[in-house]
C-alpha positions as CSV (number, residue, x, y, z in Angstrom):
1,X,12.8,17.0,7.0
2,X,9.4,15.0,7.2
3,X,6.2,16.4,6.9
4,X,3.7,15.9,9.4
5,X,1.8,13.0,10.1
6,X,-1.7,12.9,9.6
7,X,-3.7,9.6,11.7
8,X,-3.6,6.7,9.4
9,X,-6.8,6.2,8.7
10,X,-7.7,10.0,7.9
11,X,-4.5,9.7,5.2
12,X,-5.6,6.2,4.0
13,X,-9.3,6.8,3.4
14,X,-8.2,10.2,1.7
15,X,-6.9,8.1,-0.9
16,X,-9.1,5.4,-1.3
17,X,-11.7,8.2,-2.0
18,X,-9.4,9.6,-4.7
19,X,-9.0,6.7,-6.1
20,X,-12.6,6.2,-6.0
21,X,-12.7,9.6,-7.8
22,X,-10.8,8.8,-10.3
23,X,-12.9,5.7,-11.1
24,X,-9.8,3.3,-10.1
25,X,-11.4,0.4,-7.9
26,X,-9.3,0.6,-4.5
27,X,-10.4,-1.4,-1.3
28,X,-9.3,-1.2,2.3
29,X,-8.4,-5.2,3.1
30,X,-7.4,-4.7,6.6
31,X,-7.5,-2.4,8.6
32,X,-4.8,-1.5,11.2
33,X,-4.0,1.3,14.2
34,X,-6.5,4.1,13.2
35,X,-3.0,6.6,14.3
36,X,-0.3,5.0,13.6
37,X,-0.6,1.9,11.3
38,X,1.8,1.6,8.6
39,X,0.4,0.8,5.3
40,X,0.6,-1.7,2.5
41,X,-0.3,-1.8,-1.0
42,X,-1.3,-4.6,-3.2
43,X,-1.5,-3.4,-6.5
44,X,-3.5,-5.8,-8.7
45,X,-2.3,-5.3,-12.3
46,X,-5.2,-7.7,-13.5
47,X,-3.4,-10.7,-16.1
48,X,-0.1,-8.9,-15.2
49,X,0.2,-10.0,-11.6
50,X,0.4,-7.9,-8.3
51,X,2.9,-6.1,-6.6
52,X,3.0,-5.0,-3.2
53,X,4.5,-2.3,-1.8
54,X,5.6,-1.7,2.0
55,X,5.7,2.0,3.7
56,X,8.9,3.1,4.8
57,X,11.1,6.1,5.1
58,X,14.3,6.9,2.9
59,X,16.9,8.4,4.8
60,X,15.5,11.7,5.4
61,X,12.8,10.6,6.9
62,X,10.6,11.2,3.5
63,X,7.6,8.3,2.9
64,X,8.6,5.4,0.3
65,X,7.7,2.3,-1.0
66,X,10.1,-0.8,-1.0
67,X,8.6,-3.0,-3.3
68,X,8.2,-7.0,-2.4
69,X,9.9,-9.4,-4.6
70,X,12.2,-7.2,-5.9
71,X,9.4,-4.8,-7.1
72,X,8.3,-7.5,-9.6
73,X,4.4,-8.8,-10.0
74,X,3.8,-12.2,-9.1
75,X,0.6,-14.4,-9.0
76,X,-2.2,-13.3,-6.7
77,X,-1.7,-15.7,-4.3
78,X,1.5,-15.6,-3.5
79,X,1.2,-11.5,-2.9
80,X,-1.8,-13.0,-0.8
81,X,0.1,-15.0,1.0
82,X,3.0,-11.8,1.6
83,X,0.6,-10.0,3.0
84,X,-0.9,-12.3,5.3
85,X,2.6,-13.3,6.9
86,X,3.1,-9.5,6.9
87,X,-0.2,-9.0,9.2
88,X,0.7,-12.0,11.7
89,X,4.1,-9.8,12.2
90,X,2.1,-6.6,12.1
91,X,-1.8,-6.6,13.5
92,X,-1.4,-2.8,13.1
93,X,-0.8,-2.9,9.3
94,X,-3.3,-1.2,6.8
95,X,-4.1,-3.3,3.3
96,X,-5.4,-1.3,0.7
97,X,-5.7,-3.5,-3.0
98,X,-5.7,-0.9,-5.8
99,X,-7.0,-2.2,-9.2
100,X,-4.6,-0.5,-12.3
101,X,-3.6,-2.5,-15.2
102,X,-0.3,0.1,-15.1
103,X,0.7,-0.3,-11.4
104,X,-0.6,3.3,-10.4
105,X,-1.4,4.2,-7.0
106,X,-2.1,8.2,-5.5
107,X,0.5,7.8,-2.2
108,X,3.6,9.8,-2.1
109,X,6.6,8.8,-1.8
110,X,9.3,7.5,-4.0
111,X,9.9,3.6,-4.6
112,X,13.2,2.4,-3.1
């Protein structure tokens, strides 16, 4: 069973402020539907590339991550350029660039 869903931007800013916390760089890039926005992550891995990871939901209706280019890091720009194709399709999609030479990010959910 899912848990219960908080408004977007209450659950995203909780963990930008974690981050923040926890002395991890972490920036809001775009913001989407303060409710009900789904989220994406661009974790910038510094001279390891990015990777960016999409919300979703496994079959339980659980939060995940499904990672973009099959979960590998690739240059900046073209996890830029993801992204921006991904808002065009999406104007209610959050961005949220975490700095972390290992990858790590605070949201739950497991990666698909």
């Amino acid at each position: 069973m899912s848990e219960a869903r908080l408004p977007t931007e209450l659950w995203v800013m909780a963990h930008v402020r974690r981050c923040n916390a926890d002395a991890v760089p972490a920036y809001v890039v775009k913001r989407g539907d303060r409710t009900g926005g789904t989220l994406m992550l661009k974790l910038n891995q510094f001279d390891n590339g990015c990777r960016v990871l999409s919300q979703t939901r496994d079959a339980d209706g659980n939060r995940a991550w499904l990672g973009a280019f099959d979960g590998a890091a690739v240059a900046e720009e073209e996890a830029d350029a993801y992204i921006a194709r991904a808002i065009d399709r999406d104007p209610d999609l959050w961005v949220v660039e975490i700095e972390h030479p290992e990858g790590w990010h605070p949201f739950e959910g497991t990666l698909l």
